[in-house]
N, C-alpha and C positions, 0 to 999 in steps of 0.2 A: 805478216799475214797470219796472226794466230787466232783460233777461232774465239768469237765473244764468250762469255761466259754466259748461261741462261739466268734471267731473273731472279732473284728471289724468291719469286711469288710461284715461281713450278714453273711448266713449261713455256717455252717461245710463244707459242698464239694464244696462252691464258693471260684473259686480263681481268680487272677488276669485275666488269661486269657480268666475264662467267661466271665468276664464283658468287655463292651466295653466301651471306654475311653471318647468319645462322645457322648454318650448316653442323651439325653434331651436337647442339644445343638443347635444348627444352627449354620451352616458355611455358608457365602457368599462368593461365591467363585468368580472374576470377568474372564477373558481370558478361562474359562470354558466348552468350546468344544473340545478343540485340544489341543495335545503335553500336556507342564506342568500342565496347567489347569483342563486339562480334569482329569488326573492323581490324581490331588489335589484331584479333585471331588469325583470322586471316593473312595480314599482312606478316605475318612472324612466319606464318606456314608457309607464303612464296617465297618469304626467303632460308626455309630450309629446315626451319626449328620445326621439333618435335612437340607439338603442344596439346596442353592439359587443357582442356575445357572445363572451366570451375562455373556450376552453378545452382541456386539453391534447390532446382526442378531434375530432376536425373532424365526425365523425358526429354528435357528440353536442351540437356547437356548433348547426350544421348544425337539427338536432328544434327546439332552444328556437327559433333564430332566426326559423322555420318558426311555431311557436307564437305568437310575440310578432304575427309580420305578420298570422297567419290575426283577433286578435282587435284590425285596424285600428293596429298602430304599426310603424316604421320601424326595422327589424333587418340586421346582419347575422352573418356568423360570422363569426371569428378561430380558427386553430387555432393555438396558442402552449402554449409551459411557461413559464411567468413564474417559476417556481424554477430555471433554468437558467440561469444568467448571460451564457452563449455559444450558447445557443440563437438 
């Protein structure tokens, strides 16, 4: 009768699907406002990541970063040209 040992993974009723897979992380995400980008974004912030909004417009960095906090995840903006090498 000895008691089980708890998981691995932390306690008895945590399972994969509580935890989020990005959790403590940062994601730079660059193309970040629109279509794939944005989507990336997104998807990195439900799952936990702390993410950089890279994009060549700071206004428009700025909207998503804005978006991502308003629905509970930790954003900020970057205004960069990542095709600019001496940028």
């Amino acid at each position: 009768n000895a008691a089980q040992p708890a998981p691995a993974t932390g306690s008895p009723e945590e399972t994969d699907v509580d935890r989020k897979r990005f959790d403590g992380k940062v994601a730079l995400v660059t193309g970040a406002t629109s279509g794939i980008g944005r989507a990336t974004a997104e998807g990195f912030a439900r799952e936990g990541a702390r993410v950089v909004v890279v994009y060549v417009n700071a206004a428009a960095a700025q909207a998503t970063a804005d978006a991502l906090i308003a629905i509970g995840a930790a954003a900020i903006p970057c205004a960069a040209d990542v095709s600019d090498p001496v940028a």
